[in-house]
N, C-alpha and C positions, 0 to 999 in steps of 0.2 A: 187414655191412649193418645187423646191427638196431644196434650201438653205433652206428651212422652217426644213424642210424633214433631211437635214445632219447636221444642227446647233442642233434640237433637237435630233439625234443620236450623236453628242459630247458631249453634256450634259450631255444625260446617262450615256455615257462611260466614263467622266469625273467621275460624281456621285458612278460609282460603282468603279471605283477606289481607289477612296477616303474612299469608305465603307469600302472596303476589307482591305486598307490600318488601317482605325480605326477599324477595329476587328482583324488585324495581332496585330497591337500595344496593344488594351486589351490584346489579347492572350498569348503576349509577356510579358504586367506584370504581368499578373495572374501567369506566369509560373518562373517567378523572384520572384513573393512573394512566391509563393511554393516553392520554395527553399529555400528562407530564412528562411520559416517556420521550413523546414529540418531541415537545417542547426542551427538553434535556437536550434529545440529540441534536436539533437545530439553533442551539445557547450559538453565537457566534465564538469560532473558534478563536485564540490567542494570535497576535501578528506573527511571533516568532515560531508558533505552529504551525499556521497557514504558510510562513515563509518556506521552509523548510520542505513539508509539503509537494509543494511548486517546483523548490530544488532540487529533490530525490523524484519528483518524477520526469524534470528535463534529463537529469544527467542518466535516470534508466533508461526513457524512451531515444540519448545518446549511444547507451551501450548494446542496443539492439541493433541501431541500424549499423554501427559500425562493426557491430558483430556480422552481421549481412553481409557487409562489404570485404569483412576479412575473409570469410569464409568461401569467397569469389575468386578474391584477390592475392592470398597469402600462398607463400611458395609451400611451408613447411606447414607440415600435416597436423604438426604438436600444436598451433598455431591455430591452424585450421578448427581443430577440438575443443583447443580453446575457446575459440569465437563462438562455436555449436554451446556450450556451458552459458556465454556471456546471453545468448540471444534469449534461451529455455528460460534460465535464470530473472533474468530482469523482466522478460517477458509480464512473469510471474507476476515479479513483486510490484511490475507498473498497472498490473491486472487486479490486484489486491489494493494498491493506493487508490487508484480513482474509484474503486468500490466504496472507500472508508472516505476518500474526500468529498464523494457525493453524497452521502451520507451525514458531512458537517456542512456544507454549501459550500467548499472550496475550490474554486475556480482552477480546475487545472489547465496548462497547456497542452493544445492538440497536436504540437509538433516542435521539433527541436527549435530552440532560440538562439540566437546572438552569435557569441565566437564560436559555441560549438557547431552552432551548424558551419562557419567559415571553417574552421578547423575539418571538418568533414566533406566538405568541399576539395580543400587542398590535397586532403590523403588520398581522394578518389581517382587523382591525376598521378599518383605513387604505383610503382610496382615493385616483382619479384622482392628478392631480402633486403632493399631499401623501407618495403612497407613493412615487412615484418617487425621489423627493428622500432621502427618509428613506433606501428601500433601496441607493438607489447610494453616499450618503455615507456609511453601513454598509458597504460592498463596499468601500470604498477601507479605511476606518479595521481593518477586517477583514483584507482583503490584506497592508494596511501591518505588520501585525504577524504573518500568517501568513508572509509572505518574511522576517522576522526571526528567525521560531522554526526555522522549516524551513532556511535560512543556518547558524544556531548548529548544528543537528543535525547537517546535510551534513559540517561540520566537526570535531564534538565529540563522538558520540554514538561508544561503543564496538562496538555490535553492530552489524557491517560490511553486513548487507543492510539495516537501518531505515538506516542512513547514506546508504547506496547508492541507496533510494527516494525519501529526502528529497532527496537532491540532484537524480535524475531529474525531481523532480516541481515544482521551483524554476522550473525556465525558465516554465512554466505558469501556476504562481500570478506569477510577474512579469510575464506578458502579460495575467492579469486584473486586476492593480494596475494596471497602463497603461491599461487600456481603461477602468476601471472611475473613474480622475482623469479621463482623456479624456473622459468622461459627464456628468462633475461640472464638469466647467470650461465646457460646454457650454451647462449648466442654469445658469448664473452670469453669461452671457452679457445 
């Protein structure tokens, strides 16, 4: 009985050996791929990534405040709706950039730069349907060229989530291009 008795107490001891030994080793890879996960996410992003980046969130955190300011300042109401869309909107997408740019180490801007802030300077000294005009044929020629840059990205940009976001964020800026010609062709009327 006791070799019965210490053969099955080496067993065990055997057995949980082996256990701890196979949950040391899971734990050891789970803690390898977490790393690499890390380390993946933090690869330094592409220049024309990170550029890019930078650009789509000055020209969002543009489209907010000038959204603001239309929404103060604009005579016509369609106008005024508009800016409400531009503010929600980019709000958004500049709320969702600096998530994913923190996430690569991409230094974003904390406020408008260069001409645009000049340019938003000047409009603020604008009123009634002088500003209207100004702002929404800005919103088109703006769009026009942000579904251009954001098109090229969706398609060309290597780092697969700035890709990923550009293209989410396309169908959007082409509903404000539409709307924003549909405003203009209005005013032209």
């Amino acid at each position: 009985m006791k070799k019965l008795t210490f053969f099955a107490a080496t067993l065990l001891a055997a057995w949980m050996l082996q256990a701890c030994g196979g949950s040391n080793t899971a734990k050891h890879e789970n803690a390898v791929d977490s790393a690499q996960a890390v380390n993946k996410e933090m690869a330094p992003v592409d220049k024309e990534s990170s550029d890019f980046a930078v650009e789509a969130a000055n020209g969002g955190m543009m489209e907010v405040q000038l959204g603001k300011m239309a929404q103060e300042k604009a005579t016509s109401q369609r106008v005024k709706d508009f800016a409400a869309m531009m503010v929600r909107d980019h709000s958004k997408g500049v709320d969702e950039l600096k998530g994913l740019a923190q996430s690569k180490n991409i230094a974003l801007p904390d406020s408008v730069s260069g001409d645009a802030r000049d340019h938003m300077e000047k409009m603020s000294k604008m009123s009634g349907k002088d500003f209207d005009k100004h702002y929404i044929d800005m919103m088109v020629d703006d769009h026009d060229k942000d579904v251009d840059k954001f098109d090229k990205a969706a398609n060309n940009l290597t780092d697969p989530d700035l890709k990923t976001w550009a293209a989410n964020t396309l169908p959007t800026l082409r509903a404000h291009q539409d709307s924003a010609k549909a405003i203009q062709a209005a005013f032209k009327k």
